[in-house]
C-alpha distance (Angstrom), angle and dihedral (degrees) to the residues before:
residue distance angle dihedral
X1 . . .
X2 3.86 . .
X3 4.04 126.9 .
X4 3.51 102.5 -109.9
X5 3.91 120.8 150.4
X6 4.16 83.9 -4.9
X7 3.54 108.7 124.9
X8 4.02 135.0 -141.3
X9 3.22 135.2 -151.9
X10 4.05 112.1 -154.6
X11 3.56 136.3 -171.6
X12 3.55 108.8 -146.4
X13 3.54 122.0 -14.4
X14 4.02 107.9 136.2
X15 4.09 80.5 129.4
X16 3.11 150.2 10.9
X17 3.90 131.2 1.2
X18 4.03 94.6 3.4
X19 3.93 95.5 49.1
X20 4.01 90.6 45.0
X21 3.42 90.2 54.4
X22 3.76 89.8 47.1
X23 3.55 96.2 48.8
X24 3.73 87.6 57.4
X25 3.60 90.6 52.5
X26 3.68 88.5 54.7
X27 3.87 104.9 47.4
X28 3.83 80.4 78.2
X29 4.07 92.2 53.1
X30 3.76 95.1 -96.3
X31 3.83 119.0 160.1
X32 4.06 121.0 -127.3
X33 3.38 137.8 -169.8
X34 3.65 125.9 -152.2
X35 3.66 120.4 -144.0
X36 3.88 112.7 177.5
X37 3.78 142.1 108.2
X38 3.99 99.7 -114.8
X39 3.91 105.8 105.8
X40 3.94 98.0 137.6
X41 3.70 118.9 54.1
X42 3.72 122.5 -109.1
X43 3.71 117.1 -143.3
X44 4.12 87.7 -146.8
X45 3.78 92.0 41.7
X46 3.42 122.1 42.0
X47 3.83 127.2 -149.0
X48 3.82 135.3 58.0
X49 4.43 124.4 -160.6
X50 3.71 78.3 -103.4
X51 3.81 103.6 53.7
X52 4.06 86.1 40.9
X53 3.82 89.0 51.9
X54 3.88 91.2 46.1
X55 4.04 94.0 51.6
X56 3.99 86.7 45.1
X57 4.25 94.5 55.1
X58 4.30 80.2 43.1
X59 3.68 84.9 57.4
X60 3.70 101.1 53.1
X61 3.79 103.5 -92.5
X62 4.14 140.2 94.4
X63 3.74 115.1 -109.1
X64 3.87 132.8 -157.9
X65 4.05 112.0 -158.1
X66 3.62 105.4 -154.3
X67 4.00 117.0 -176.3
X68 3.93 90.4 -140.4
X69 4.08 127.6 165.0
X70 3.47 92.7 -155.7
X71 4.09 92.3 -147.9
X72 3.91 91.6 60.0
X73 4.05 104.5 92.6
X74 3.87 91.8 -153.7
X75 3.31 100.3 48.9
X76 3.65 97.0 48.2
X77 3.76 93.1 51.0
X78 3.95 94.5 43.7
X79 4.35 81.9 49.5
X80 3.99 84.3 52.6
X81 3.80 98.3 44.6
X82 4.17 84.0 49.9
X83 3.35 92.6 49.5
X84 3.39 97.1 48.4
X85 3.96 91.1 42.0
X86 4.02 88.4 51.3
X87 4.39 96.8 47.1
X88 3.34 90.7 29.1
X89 4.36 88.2 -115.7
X90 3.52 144.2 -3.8
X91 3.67 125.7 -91.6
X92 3.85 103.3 180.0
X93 3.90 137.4 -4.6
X94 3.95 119.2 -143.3
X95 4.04 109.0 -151.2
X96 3.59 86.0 -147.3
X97 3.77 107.7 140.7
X98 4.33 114.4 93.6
X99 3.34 139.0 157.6
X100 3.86 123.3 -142.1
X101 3.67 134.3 -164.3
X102 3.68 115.0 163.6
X103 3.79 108.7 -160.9
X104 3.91 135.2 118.4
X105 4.42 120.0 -95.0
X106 4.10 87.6 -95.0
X107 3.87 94.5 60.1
X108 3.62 104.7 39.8
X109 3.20 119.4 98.3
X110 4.04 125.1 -140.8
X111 3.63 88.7 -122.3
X112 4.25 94.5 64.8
X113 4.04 93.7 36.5
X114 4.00 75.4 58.9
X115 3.63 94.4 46.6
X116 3.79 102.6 44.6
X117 4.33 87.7 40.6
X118 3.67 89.2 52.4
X119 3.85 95.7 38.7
X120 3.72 99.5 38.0
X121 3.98 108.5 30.0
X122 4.11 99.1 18.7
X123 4.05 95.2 34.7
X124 4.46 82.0 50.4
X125 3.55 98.0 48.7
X126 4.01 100.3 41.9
X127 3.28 93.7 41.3
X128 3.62 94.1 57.5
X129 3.79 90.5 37.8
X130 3.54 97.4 61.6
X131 4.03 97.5 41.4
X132 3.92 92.9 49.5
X133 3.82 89.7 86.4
X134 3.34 88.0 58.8
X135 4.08 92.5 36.9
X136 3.82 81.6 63.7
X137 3.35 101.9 58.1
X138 3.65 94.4 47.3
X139 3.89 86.9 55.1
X140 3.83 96.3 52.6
X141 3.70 87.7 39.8
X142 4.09 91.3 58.9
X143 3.69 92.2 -121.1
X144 4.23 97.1 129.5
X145 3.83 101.0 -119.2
X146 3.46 117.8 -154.0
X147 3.86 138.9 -170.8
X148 3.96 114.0 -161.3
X149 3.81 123.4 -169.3
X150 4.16 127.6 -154.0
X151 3.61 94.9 -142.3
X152 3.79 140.1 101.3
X153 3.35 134.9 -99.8
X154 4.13 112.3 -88.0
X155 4.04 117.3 -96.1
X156 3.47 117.9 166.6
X157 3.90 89.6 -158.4
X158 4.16 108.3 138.0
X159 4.12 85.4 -139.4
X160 3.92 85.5 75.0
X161 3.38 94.2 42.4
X162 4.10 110.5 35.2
X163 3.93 90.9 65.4
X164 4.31 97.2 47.5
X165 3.18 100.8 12.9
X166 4.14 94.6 167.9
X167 3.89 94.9 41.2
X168 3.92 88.3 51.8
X169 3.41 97.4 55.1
X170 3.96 93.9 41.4
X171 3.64 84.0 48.1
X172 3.52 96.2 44.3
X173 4.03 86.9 42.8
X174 3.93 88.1 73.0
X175 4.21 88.9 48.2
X176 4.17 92.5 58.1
X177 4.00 83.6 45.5
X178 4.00 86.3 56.5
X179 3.85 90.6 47.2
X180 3.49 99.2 43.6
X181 3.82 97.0 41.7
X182 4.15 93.8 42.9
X183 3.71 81.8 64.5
X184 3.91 105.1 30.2
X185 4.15 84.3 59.1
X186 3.26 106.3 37.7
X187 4.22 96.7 104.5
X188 3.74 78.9 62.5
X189 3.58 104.4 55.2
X190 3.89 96.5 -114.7
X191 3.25 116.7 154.4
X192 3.99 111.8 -148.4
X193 4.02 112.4 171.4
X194 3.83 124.9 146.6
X195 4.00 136.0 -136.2
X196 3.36 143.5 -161.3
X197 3.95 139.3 160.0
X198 3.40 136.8 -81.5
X199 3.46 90.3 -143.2
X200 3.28 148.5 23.3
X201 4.16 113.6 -76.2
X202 3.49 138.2 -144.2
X203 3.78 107.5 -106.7
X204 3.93 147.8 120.9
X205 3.81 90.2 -92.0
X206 3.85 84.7 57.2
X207 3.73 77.2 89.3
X208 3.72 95.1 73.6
X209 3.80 93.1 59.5
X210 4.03 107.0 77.8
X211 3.85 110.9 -141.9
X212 4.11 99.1 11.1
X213 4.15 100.6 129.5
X214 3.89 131.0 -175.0
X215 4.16 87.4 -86.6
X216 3.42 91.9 68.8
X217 3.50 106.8 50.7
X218 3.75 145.9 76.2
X219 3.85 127.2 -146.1
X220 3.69 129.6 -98.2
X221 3.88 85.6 -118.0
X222 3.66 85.7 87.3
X223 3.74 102.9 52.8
X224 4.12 79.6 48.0
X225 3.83 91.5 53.5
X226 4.10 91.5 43.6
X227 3.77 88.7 49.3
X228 3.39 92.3 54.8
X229 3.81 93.2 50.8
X230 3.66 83.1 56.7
X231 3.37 110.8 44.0
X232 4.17 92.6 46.8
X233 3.78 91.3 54.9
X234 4.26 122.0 93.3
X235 3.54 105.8 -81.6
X236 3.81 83.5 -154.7
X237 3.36 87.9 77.6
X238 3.58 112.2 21.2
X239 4.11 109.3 66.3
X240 3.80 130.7 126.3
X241 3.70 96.1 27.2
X242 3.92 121.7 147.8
X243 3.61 99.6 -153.9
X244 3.79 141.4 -166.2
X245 3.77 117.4 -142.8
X246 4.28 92.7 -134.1
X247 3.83 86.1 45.9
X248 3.26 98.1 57.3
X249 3.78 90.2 49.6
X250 3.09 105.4 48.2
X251 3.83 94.2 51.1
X252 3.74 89.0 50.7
X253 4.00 89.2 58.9
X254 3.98 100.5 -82.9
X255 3.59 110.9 138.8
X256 3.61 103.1 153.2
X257 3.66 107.2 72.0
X258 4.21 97.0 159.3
X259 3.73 90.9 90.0
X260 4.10 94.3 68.3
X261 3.91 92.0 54.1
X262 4.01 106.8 104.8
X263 4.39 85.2 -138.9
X264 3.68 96.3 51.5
X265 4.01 94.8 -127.8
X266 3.45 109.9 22.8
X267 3.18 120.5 145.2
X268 4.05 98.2 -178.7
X269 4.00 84.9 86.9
X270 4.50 104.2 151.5
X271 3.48 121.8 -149.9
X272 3.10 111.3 -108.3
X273 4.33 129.1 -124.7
X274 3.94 115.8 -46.1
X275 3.65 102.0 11.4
């Protein structure tokens, strides 16, 4: 089973993680659409819907760049309509999309808990809302529809919580979407697993963890390659999953994992949030 002429609807994904797994989706002629806010580049952040959609067509696949703010119902139902309009469907949503702000109750301010509840928990749920219509008729259609998550696997543990507490439970938000949802659509054949990294990865919100350096990090490539994995497998069978990106590898015949780490060799890789 391979991805080609499936399409994906994505939250996010003008860099990093989202848009590598993307582009792997595409190098076997998938189509994607890109819902996010980034349409003007950003000299600290790099990537735009339209640079994402341009490195997606360079990979082999057909891109849709949707200027989307994921926590505004009508225009994440009108970006699901267009999608579906342009492919002629949707195959499988990626709840990519989340905010992060890693700082104790006492010095976070209203307006972030907002952002990362809206992003993280509202952005998950409506996003998979509105595409479900669409899930469905993939499903009855035999096309394998799957809904994948960014988020970790649930641990009630106060050590993940006590430091962040309003990132954790927007984070965690998206997990109890995945476990409700994997079960919810399961007489429909949707697939809905999550996955998250065993360590920590190379990406712009590496910025919001003080002291994390190149050494100890992998590359997205690997969360693009354990997507994959995912996403090709029988979504009959393969729903409510929390899953870890070397996991899944290595139980799909990956043994090799030095290739992924961003210092070939290192071996001062950290786990990454949650685990």
């Amino acid at each position: 089973m391979n991805l080609k002429g499936r399409t994906i609807f994505i939250s996010g994904a003008s860099r990093g993680i989202g848009l590598a797994i993307v582009k792997r989706a595409a190098a076997d002629g998938a189509n994607v659409a890109i819902a996010a806010k980034t349409v003007d580049p950003n000299p600290k952040l790099p990537g735009t819907i339209h640079s994402a959609a341009a490195e997606i067509e360079a990979a082999g696949g057909r891109a849709l760049a949707l200027q989307c703010d994921i926590r505004d119902e009508e225009q994440v139902v009108a970006a699901a309509r267009r999608t579906a309009e342009a492919f002629g469907g949707i195959d499988i949503l990626i709840n990519n999309a989340s905010a992060i702000n890693l700082t104790p109750t006492e010095a976070t301010p209203m307006k972030r808990f907002d952002l990362m509840s809206g992003v993280n928990v509202r952005g998950t749920f409506l996003c998979t809302q509105a595409c479900l219509p669409y899930l469905k008729q993939a499903g009855e259609r035999g096309r394998n529809p799957h809904v994948l998550t960014l988020s970790p696997p649930l641990n009630m543990d106060a050590r993940w919580f006590a430091p962040h507490v309003a990132y954790t439970m927007a984070k965690y938000g998206m997990s109890m979407c995945v476990l409700g949802h994997a079960e919810e659509f399961r007489p429909y054949g949707i697939a809905v697993n999550a996955l998250w990294p065993r360590t920590v990865i190379q990406t712009a919100a590496l910025q919001m963890i003080p002291g994390v350096r190149p050494e100890h990090c992998r590359t997205p490539q690997i969360m693009a390659d354990a997507a994959y994995v995912v996403l090709t497998s029988d979504a009959g069978a393969t729903t409510g999953n929390f899953f870890i990106d070397d996991e899944v590898l290595r139980k799909a015949g990956v043994t090799d994992l030095a290739g992924y780490s961003v210092v070939p060799g290192s071996r001062q890789l950290l786990p990454d949030l949650f685990l």
